[in-house]
TIMAR-387205 format. One record per atom (N, C-alpha, C): x, y, z. Coordinates in steps of 0.001 Angstrom, whole numbers, plus 500000, padded with zeros to 6 digits. Layout:
XYZ
...
// end
This chain:
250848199775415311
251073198355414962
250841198172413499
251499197393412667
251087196947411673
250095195971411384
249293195339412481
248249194800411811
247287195315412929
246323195787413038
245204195967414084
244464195308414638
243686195536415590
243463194112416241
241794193968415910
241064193453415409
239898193133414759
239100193772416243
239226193420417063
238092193641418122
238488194976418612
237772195848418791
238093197346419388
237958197340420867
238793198025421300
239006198129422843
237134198921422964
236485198782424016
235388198696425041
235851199642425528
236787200055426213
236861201292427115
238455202359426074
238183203117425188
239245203539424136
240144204453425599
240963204558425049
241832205376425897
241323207095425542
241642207965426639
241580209286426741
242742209795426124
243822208834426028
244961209708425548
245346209382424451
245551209861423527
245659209228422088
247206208955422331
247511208031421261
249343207615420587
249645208625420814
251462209040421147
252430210422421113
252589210113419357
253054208672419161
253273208084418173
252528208053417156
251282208033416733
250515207431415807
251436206307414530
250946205946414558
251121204882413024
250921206095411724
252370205545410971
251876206115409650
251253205308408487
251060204467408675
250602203455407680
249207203017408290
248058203161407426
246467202859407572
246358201363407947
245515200472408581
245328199154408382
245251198926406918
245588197614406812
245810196721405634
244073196070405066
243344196393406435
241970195190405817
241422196174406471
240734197102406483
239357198443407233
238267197646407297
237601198154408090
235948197538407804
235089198345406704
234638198279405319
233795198664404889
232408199038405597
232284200370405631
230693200747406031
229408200181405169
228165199812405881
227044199304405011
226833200568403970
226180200356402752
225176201414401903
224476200919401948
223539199869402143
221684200257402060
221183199482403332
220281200078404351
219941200323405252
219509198632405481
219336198770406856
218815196688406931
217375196950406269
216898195321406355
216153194401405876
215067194267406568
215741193930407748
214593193480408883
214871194570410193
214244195901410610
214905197029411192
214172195669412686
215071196535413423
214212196260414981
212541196498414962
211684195595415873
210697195777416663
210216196591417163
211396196988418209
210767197218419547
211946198689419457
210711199691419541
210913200484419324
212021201488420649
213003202195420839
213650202308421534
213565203263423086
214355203019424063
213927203903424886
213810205244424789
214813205773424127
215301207298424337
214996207740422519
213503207611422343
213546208622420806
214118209591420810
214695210063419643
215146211036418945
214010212374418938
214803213542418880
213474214550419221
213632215012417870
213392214698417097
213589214724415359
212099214231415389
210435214445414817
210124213227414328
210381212721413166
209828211732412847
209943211741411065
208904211913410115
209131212157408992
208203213099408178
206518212176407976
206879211329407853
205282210233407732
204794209850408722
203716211064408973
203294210989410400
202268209400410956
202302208902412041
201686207640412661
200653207187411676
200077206145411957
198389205891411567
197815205817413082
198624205581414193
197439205453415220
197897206335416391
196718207251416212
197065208660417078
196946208468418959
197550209283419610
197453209276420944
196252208677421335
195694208288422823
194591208282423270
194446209170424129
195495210027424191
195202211420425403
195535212261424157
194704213156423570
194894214137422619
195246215639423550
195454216287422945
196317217853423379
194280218416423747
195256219177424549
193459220127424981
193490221728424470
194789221892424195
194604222849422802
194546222970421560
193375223412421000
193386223024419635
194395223874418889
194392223663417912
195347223702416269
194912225233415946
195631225766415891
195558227398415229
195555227111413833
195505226108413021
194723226053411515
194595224635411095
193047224258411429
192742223241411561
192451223098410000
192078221993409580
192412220971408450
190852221111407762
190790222123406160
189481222557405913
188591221751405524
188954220216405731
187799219144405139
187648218422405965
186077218450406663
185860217473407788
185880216671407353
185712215434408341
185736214154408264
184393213320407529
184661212520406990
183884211815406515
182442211507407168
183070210966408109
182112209815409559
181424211301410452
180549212036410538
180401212683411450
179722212239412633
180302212830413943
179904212134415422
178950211795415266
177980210684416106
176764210355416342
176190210778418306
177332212190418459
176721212494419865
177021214286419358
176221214783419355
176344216332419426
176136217477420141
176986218194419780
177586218923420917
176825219321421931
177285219750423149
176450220214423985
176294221764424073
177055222369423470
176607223981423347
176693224162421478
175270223980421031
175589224514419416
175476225716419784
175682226393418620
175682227610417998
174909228590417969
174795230102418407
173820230627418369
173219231488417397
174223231017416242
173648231984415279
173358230764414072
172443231002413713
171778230322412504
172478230356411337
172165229158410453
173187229189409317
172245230452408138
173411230934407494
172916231925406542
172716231582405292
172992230560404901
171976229340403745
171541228308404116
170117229160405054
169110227340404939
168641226913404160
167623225761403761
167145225471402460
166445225338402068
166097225956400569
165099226755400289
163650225281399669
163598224168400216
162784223814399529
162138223079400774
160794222918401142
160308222598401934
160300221013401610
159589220051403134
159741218927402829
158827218095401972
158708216998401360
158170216587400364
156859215549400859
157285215419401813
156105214282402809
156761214764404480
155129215891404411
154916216176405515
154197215479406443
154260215445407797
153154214751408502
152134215331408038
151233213184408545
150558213245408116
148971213398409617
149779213468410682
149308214759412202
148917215652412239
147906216084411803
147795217574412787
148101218367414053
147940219251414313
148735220017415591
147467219780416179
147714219344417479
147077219259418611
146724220426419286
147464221215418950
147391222806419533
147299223577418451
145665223874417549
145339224410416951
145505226107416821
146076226962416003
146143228502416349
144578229182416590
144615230139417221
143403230694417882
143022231818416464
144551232526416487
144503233624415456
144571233121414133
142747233440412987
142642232809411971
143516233909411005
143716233776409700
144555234125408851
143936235592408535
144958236749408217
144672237890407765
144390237872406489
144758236762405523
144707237070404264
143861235811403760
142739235181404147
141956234107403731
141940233859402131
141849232637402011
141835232087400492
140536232570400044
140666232982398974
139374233366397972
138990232805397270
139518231426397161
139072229822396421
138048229092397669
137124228721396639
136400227962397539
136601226389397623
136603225812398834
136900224198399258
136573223339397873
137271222626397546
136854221960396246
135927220626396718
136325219990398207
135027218740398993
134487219974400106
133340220279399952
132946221086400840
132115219910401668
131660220470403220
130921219067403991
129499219175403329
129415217587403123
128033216856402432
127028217369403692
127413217408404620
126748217870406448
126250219103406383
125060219139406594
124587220773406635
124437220956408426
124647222281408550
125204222956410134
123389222835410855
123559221804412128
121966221910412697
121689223571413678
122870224408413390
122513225634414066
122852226611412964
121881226977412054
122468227840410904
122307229200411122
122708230608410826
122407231430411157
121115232145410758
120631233094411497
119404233785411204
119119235163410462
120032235423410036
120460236790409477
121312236278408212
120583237080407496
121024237242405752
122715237380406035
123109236228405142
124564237051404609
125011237722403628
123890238634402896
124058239584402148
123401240745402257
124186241970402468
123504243149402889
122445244109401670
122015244449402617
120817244584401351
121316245960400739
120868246837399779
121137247946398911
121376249240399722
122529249879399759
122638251072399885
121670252055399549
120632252787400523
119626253484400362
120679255464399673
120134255127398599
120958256590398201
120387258227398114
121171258828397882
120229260614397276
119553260785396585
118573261176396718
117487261343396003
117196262725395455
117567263204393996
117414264258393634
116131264998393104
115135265721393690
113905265811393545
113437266399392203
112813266106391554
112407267171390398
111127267775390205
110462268885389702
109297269464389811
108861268485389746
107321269121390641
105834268007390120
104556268932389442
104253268964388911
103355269885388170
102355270106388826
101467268849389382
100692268503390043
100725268761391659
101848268574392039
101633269179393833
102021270789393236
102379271357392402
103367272532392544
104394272614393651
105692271875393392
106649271566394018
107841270478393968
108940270719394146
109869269367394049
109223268608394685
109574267424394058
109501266315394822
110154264550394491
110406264113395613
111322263005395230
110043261838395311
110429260967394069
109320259968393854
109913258679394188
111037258525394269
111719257071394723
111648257578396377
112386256425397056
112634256158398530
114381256278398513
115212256811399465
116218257165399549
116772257368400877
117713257554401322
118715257700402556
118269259543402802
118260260447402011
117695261525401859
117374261693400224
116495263179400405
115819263779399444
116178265348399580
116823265672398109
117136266922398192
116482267662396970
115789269055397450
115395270205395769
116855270115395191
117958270044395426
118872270221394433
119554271837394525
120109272150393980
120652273698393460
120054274501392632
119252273986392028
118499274507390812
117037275412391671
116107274211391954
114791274256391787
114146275348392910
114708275362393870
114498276514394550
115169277475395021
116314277700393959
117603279067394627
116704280294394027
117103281321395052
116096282446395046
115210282364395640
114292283144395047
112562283547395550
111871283926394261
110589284055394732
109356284573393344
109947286006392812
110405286625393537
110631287927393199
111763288076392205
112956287113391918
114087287219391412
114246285745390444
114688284189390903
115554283860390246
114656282295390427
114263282198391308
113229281573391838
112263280367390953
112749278951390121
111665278636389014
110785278420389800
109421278400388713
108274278002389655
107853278545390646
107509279869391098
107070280350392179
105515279581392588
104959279867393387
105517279683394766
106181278828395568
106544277498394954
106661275944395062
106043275748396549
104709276203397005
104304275826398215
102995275391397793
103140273510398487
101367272664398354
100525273583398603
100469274847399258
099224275717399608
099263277028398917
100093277116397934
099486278139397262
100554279344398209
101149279554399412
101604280283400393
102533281299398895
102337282125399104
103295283014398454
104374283911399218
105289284271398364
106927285037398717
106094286081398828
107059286728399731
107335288247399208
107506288916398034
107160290057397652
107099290519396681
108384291126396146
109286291456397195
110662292432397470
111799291520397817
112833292300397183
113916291341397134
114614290380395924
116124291333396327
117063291052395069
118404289835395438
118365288634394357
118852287496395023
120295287923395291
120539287339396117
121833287268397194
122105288290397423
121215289175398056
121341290688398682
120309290616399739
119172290357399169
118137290049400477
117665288324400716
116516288506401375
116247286849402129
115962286056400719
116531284729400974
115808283443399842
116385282299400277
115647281329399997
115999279683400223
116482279352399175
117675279032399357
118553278261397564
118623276573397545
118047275701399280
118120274595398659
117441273675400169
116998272906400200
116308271577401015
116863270525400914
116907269954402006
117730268459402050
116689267703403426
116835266536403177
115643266254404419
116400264807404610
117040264247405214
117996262902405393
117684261950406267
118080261056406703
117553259605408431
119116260274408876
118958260339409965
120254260297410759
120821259287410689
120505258064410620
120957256650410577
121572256010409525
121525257017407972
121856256449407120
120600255541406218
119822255271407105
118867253918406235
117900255358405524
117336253633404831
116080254589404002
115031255643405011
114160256727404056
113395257431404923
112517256726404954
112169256419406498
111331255443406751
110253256344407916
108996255489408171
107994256062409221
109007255830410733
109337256651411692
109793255957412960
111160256845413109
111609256781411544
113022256745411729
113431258667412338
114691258086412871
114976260267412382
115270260921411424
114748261747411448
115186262612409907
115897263775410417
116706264684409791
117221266052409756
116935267030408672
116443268288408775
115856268705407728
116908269840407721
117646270194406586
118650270913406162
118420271814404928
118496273096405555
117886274508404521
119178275406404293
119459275983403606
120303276783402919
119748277772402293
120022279041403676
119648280170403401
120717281145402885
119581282333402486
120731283807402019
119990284756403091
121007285515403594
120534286266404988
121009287417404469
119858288321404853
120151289803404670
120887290701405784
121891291466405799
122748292209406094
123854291388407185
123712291516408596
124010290567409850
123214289361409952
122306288911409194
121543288181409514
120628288101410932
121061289003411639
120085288931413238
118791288656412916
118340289591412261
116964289727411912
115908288880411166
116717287508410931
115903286674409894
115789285216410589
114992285137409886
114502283549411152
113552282554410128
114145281373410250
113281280139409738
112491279169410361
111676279011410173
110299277842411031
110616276895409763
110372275877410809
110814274691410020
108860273609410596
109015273249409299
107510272353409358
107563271513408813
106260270362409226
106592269006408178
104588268962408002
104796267577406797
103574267544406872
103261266170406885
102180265268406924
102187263662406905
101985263366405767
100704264007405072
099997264060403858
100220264987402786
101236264899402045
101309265832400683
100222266071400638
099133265265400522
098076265496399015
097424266696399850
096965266631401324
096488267222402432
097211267886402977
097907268800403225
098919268863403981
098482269884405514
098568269251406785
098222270206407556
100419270134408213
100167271343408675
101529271699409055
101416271372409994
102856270589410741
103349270768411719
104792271538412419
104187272452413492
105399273074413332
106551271841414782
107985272205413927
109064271827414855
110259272849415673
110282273842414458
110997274990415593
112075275774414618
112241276962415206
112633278184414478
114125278329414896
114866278811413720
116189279279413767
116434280578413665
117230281287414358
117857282642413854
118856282290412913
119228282794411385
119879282736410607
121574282680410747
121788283355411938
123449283284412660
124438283997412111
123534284499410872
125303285330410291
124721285800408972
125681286371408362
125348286965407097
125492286095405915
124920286816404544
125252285687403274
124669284346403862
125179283413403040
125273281892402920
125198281152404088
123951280934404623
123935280248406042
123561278527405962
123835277539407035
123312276571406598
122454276312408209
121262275742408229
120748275563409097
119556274110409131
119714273418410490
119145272371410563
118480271837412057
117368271031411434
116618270211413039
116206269321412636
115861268516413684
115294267086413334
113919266518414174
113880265854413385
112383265205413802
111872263887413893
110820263258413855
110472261808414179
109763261679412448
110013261033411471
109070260686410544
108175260254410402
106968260876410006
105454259949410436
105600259034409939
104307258033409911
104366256394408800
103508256901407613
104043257289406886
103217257612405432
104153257457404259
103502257090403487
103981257283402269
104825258256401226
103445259620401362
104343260595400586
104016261728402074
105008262636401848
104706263216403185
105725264935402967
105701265735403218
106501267164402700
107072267814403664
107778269090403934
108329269197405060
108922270942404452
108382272139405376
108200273788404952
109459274025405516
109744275100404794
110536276329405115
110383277867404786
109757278310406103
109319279793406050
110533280791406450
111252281232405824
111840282631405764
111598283331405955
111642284325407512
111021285429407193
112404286661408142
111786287406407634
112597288988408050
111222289789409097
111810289414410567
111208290096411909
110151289214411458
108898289829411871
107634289319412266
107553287883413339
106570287487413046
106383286010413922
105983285319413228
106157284375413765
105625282182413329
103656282597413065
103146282163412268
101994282107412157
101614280948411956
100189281009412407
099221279910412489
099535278642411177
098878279361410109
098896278828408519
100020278447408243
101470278655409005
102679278788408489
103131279483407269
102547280237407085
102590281324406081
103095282652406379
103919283411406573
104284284542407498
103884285893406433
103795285429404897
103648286795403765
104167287942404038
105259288376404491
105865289276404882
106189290428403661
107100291498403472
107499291699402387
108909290984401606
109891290585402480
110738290000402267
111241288335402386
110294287802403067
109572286495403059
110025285353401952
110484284367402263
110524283213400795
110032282086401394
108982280786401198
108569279684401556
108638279233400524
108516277515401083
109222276629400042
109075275069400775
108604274565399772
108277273094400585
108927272132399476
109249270957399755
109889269443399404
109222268670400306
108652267444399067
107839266408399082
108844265724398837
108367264644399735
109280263299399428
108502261940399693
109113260437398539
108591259301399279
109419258263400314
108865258130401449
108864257669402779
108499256055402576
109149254891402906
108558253662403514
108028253344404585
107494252494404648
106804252240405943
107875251726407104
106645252295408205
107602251393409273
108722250743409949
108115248945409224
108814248261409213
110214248140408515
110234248933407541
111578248929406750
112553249419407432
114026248858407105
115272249196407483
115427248723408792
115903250027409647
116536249922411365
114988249637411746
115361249878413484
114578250250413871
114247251823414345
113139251783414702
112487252995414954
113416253994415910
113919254897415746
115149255843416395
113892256673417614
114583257395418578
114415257306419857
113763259144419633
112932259846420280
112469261354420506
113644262099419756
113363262697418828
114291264092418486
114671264757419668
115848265549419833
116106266941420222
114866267900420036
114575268471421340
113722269238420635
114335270683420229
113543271600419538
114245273047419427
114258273894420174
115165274845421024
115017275708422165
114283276836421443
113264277423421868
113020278251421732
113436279471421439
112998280838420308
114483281219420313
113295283519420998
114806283907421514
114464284698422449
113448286257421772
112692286447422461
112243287987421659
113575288611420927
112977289704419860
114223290095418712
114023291507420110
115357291772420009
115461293153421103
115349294422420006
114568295285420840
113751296265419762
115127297101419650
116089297032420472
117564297911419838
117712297563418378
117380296795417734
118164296641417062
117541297437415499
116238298211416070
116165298908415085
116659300316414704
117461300314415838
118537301687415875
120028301647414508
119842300026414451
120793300241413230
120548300177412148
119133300591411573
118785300489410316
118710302236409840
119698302349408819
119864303786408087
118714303935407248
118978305388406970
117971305742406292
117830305548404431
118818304736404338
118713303865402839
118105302640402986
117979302335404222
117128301153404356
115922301319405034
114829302512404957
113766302945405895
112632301631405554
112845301057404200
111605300106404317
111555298933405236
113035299233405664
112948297853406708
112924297987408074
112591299292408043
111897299614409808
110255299774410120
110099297746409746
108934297301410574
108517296472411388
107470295897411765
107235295268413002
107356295913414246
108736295982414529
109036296335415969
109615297417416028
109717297946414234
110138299566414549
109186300409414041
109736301454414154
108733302326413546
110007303395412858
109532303897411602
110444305104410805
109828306581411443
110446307134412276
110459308910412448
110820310000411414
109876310643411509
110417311907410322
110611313079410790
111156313999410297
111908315405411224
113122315402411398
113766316661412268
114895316760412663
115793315600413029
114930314836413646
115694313746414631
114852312273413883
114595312212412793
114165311301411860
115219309810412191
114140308328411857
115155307446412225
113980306644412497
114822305166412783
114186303960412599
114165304241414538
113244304044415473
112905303584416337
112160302253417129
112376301647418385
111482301224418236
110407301679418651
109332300653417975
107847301077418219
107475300831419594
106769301604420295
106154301553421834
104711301160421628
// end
C-alpha cells in the first residue's frame, strides 16, 4: 500500500507479501534515544537472567549456606554482639605484649599453695607494725663452721698440739713423718717420754707420718661427742706383721692411757687406718699411736720394740654442752687374732734381725727363721 496503516495488526500474518511494496512508508516511526524518565515501579514477572552490574543495597533474607570461595579481606565494621559457638583452637600468634594497666583490685580467693622458687631479695618497704605472738625459738643464724685445726709443736708437752677448738685436729705432714731413727722432728713427740725404736730406714721400715683426730658429726670436738682417730702408717714388707694400738688420754698435763683397740696394718707401704671413740669432757686431752712390729699391747702403752714408732697429738676439746648433742657408744674394736707363728717361715736370711718374738733364727745346715716353741 502506499500509505500504511498507523496501528499494527495484533496478530501479524505467518506469511509474508508474494508482493512486497517497493516504496518505504512516507511517515516511519522514529525510535526513542534516551531512555524514560520515570522507568516502571513494579518490578517485572519474568527477570532477565542477566543481572546488572550495581549490585542491590538490600540483600536476601535467606542467604546461600555455602560460603564464597574468596571472601572479601576487610571485615565489617559493626562486629556481632553474639559469638560464635565453636571458636578456634589455636591461639592467636600475636598476643599482646603489654599487660593491663588497672588490675583488680581482688585478690584470689584461691590462694597458691606452691610459694615461689625464686623469692625477692628486697625487703617489704611497710613491713607489719604487729609483732608475731608465736615467735620462733631457734636462732636464725647458724653459728660458725667449726674448722681444721693444724697442730704445731709445743715445747712444753713435747708434742703437737692444737690450741684452738675445731671440727678436727691434725699433726699435719710435717711434724711427725718418720720416726726418731730417720726423719722424724722432735723425737720422741710422746707426753711420757715413750721412745722409738732405734732401727729403721724411712719408708722402708715402720713409722707414723701423720694424726688426725675428727667428731663424726662434723661439730666442734666436744666432751660426749664422737671422735675418729685417723693414723697414717708406713708398713714394712706385707705389712702382716705390724699392728697399731690406738689410745687416748683425758688429761694432757697427766696423761693416763686409755686403751681403744688395735689394727693390723692391711697391706704394704702407705696404709691408712682408723677407730673411734666417745670424747671425755675436758679441756685439753691427747690421743697415742703405738706402732709396733710383732710383739704385744703393753701395759704403759709403750711397746719399745726395735722397730717401734709412738707418737701422740694433743688437742683442745669444749665442753659438753657445746654444739650437737652427745652421740651414742662407739663401735667397739674386734679384737684382732694371734699372729700365726707360720709366718716366720718367710723371713730370709737378709732379714735375720727380724726373726723375733715368735721366731727364733736357726744356725747350721738347715739354718732359718723358725717358729719359737
Amino acid at each position: 500500500t502506499s500509505i500504511p496503516t498507523n496501528n499494527p495488526t495484533s496478530s501479524p500474518t505467518n506469511v509474508p507479501s508474494i508482493s512486497p511494496s517497493h516504496y518505504p512508508t512516507q511517515s516511519p516511526i522514529p525510535p526513542t534515544a534516551p531512555p524514560s524518565t520515570s522507568p516502571s515501579t513494579s518490578p517485572t514477572d519474568t527477570p532477565t537472567e542477566a543481572p546488572t552490574i550495581p549490585p542491590t543495597s538490600n540483600p536476601k533474607k535467606s542467604p546461600t549456606s555455602v560460603p564464597t570461595n574468596s571472601p572479601s579481606k576487610s571485615p565489617g565494621v559493626e562486629p556481632t554482639d553474639a559469638p560464635s559457638n565453636t571458636p578456634t583452637n589455636m591461639p592467636t600468634a600475636s598476643p599482646i605484649p603489654a599487660p593491663t594497666k588497672s588490675p583488680t583490685k581482688s585478690p584470689s580467693l584461691e590462694p597458691t599453695h606452691a610459694p615461689s622458687t625464686t623469692p625477692t631479695k628486697l625487703p617489704t618497704g611497710s613491713p607489719s607494725p604487729v609483732l608475731t605472738s608465736s615467735p620462733t625459738s631457734q636462732s636464725t643464724s647458724l653459728p660458725p663452721t667449726p674448722t681444721l685445726v693444724v697442730a704445731t709443736f709445743d715445747p712444753s708437752l713435747n708434742v703437737p698440739k692444737c690450741s684452738t677448738v675445731g671440727s678436727s685436729c691434725t699433726s699435719g705432714t710435717q711434724l711427725l713423718n718418720g720416726k726418731g731413727s730417720n726423719l722424724e722432728p722432735n723425737p720422741p713427740n710422746t707426753l711420757d717420754m715413750c721412745s722409738d725404736g732405734l732401727v729403721g730406714v724411712y719408708h722402708s721400715d715402720e713409722s707414723i707420718d701423720e694424726i688426725k683426730v675428727s667428731t663424726v658429726d662434723g661439730g666442734p670436738l666436744r666432751g660426749g661427742a664422737m671422735a675418729e682417730i685417723e693414723v697414717k702408717i708406713w708398713a714394712w714388707n706385707d705389712g702382716s706383721a705390724d699392728t697399731a694400738d690406738f689410745y687416748y688420754a683425758t688429761n694432757a698435763n697427766a696423761p693416763i692411757w686409755e686403751f681403744i683397740g688395735s689394727k693390723r696394718a692391711g697391706g704394704p707401704d702407705l696404709q691408712t687406718l682408723k677407730v673411734q671413740y666417745s670424747i671425755p669432757d675436758s679441756r685439753l686431752q691427747a690421743v697415742r699411736i703405738n706402732f709396733r712390729y710383732l710383739g704385744s699391747r703393753k701395759a704403759s702403752a709403750c711397746s719399745g720394740g726395735t722397730w717401734d714408732d709412738v707418737d701422740d697429738l694433743v688437742f683442745s676439746a669444749a665442753g659438753a654442752g657445746a654444739g650437737a648433742a652427745s652421740a651414742a657408744a662407739p663401735p667397739s674394736v674386734p679384737p684382732l687374732t694371734p699372729m700365726d707363728s707360720s709366718y716366720c717361715t718367710t723371713i730370709d736370711k737378709f732379714h735375720k734381725d727380724r726373726c723375733v718374738d715368735i721366731c727364733r733364727w736357726k744356725k747350721g745346715r738347715k739354718g732359718g727363721c723358725y717358729p719359737k716353741k
